[in-house]
C-alpha positions, 0 to 999 in steps of 0.5 A: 500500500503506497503512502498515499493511500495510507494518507487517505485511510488516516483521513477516514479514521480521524473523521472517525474519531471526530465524530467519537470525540462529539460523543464523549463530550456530549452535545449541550453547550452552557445555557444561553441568556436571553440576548437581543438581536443588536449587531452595532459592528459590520464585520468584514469578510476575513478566512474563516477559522480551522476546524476542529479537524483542521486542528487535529490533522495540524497536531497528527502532522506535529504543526504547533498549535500553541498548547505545550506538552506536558512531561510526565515526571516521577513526582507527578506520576506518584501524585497520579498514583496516589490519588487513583490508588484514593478512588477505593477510599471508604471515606467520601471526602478522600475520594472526592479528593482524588478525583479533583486531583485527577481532573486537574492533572488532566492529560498526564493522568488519562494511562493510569485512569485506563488502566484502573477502569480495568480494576476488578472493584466494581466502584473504582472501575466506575469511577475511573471511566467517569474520569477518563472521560471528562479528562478525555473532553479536555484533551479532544477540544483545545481552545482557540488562541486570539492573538494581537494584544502587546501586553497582558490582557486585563478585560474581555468582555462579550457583547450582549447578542454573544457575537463580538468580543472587546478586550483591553490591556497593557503593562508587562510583567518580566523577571519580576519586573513591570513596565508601563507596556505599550499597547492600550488599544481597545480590540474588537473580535469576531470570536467566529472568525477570530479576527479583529474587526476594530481597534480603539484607541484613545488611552494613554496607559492600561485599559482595566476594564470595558463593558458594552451596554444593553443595546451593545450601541456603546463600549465603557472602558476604564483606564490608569490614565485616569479617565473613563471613556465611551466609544460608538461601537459601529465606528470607533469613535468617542462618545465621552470622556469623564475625568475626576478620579485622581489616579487609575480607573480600575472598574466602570459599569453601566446601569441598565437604562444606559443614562449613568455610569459608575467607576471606581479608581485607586483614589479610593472612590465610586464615582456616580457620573451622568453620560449626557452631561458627562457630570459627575452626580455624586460620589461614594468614599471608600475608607479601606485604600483603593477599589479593584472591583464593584458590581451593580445588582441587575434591578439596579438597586445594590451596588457592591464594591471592594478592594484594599480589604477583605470586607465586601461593602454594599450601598444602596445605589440611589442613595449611596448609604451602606446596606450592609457588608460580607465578611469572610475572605481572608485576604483582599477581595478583589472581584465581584460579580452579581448572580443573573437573579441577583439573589446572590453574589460571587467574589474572588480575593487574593486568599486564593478563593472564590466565594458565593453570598447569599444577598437576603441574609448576608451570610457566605453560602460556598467557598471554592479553595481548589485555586493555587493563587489569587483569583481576580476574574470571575463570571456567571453562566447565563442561568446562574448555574455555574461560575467561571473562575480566573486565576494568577495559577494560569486556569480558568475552572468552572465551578456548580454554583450550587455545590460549589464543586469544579467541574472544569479546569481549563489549561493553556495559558502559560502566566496568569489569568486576569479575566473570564466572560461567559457567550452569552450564546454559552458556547464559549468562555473567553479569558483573558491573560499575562501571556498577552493570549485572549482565549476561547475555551468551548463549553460542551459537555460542562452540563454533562459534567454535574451528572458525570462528575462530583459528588456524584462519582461516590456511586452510580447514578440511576440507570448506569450500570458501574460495569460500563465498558471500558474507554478506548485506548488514546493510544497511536493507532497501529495502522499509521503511515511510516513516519507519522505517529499520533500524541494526543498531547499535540492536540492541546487540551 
């Protein structure tokens, strides 16, 4: 058989093991939120994007794709032996251990979990399948890679109807050094196409924020040039700008009617502005030292700010006047995030946690502590069920708000990750990093994850029988054309 017939039957099979790979990971992307139709930027018509198969072939072929290879050391091989040697642990809390363990080692964990799905306990077979596939889904679909960014990406943010993306940023961190960066353009994307459709520029140091607002007519964007400023999205140019904070802008927000907006800035102020006048209306003085983040509640009623202080302060909106706090964090809270509902509020902090508040007794409902450094970006899915992390640790996890257990833990950044936003379309969960990378990560399967995954791994659930077969092996396929050979490490995850 010459080599190209043999190239054409590789051609078949990985058709096949497409195919195979949608069935593992099931079909259900996040729940969409209700979005209107506006579509305030005309893309042009750039190439469209690769396939998935296009990016499985360019792995087989040993193309880059930007996802590095990771080396199975004997450190990590004892870790993996250990947690799965935990999976027949009699105690619930150690196998749950183990198996966040295993989800979070990811690839270099999928040979040994082939093998105890081979195991003669009927429990660890079970559950080692169950791991095996949602490690799997992780390594079958990589994510999508959007570079033009100079510096580190500090805010991505969807449009509300899910089909344009902006992001922001500047600085640059070195050896333990920063400098003021270059780059403070606003980027606009197609995430379809992955292509910038337009680039706003205007600020003269790093973009900390930008937010679209309800009609997605208008982009917000905060600045540590002290301003905070409003673009026209359907050609670029600025709205208005608003000046008064005395020193970085770290956060900016619009109501929902589109007639105000809020900031906040390191001169330790929230600051309540008029967008057709461009006046400022009055203003919220914040004792603790500077303010990192601040959210508005979606009735419009709660606003929400923290920064310098592990204390979460709340303040009724029209008013300004404290309406209580959240105290819990051990270290500064730095991001805030209302639920869709409002019925609840998450916040990340600089004592490497999460948390979720209940708002009507003001009292913590979950803690997430599976991060390994600090967490300063956070997002909700569109119906609340899940909150998207991100850490300085260079992951973005997914989380069931109501159980407050990982589901998902996204790998591929090679520093930190600054900031997440849930499509509002829930196909996609964009983040942004220190490696200057804004990336796609697709959320198929994240549904399927709460039954498949924890805590429900600690017994079958109905209608599943513990002896289900065993996954096929990811192993190189036998019948490959010399010269050629198959790691699914090149395939990213």
């Amino acid at each position: 058989m010459n080599r190209r017939l043999w190239l054409v039957c590789w051609g078949m099979l990985l058709v096949a093991l497409g195919s195979r790979a949608q069935e593992i990971e099931g079909s259900r992307p996040l729940p969409a939120a209700d979005v209107p139709s506006a579509d305030p930027v005309k893309p042009a018509d750039p190439p469209a994007e690769a396939s998935p198969l296009t990016r499985a072939i360019r792995g087989v072929m040993g193309l880059p794709q930007g996802a590095p290879k990771i080396p199975i050391t004997p450190q990590m091989k004892a870790t993996i032996d250990d947690a799965v040697h935990d999976l027949a642990s009699d105690d619930y809390h150690t196998r749950e251990a183990a198996a966040l363990r295993l989800i979070e080692i990811g690839y270099p964990a999928l040979s040994a979990l082939q093998d105890a799905a081979k195991s003669t306990d009927v429990e660890v077979r079970f559950r080692a399948a169950q791991l095996f596939s949602i490690v799997q889904s992780r390594v079958l679909f990589d994510s999508r890679v959007l570079k033009g960014h100079e510096d580190i990406v500090w805010t991505v943010a969807y449009s509300h109807n899910g089909r344009l993306l902006a992001s922001g940023g500047g600085g640059r961190h070195q050896n333990g050094q920063w400098s003021s960066g270059s780059d403070f353009a606003i980027r606009v994307w197609d995430p379809t196409t992955e292509r910038v459709v337009r680039t706003i520029e205007g600020h003269s140091a790093t973009i900390n924020r930008v937010v679209w607002s309800s009609s997605d007519n208008y982009l917000l964007s905060a600045s540590s040039d002290g301003t905070a400023r409003i673009w026209r999205t359907k050609d670029g140019s600025e709205f208005r700008i608003f000046r008064g904070h005395e020193g970085p802008v770290t956060h900016a927000l619009f109501t929902s009617d589109e007639k105000q907006i809020v900031t906040s800035g390191w001169d330790k102020t929230v600051r309540i502005w008029d967008v057709k006048s461009g006046k400022e209306l009055r203003k919220i003085n914040w004792s603790e030292g500077r303010v990192w983040g601040l959210d508005l509640s979606p009735d419009g009623s709660l606003l929400a700010v923290c920064g310098d202080n592990p204390v979460i302060r709340l303040y009724n909106f029209h008013d300004g006047k404290p309406a209580g706090e959240l105290r819990g964090h051990a270290g500064n809270a730095v991001a805030l995030t209302f639920s869709p509902d409002g019925t609840q509020l998450a916040s990340g902090g600089w004592d490497n946690s999460a948390r979720i508040w209940d708002l009507k007794e003001r009292k913590l409902l979950r803690t997430m502590t599976d991060h390994t450094a600090r967490v300063e970006g956070l997002a909700w899915s569109g119906d609340g069920k899940f909150l998207v992390t991100a850490c300085l640790d260079s992951k973005v996890r997914v989380f069931d708000a109501a159980k407050g257990v990982l589901v998902r833990a996204y790998e591929g950044h090679s520093e930190g990750v600054s900031k997440v936003a849930v499509s509002p379309l829930g196909d996609a969960i964009a983040s942004g990093g220190w490696d200057s990378e804004i990336r796609l990560w697709p959320t198929t399967g994240i549904t399927e994850g709460i039954a498949l995954g924890l805590p429900p791994l600690a017994s079958p659930p109905a209608g599943i029988s513990p002896a289900a077969p065993v996954p096929t092996t990811p192993a190189p396929f036998p019948i490959l054309p010399p010269g050629i050979r198959l790691d699914l490490r090149s395939l990213g995850r």
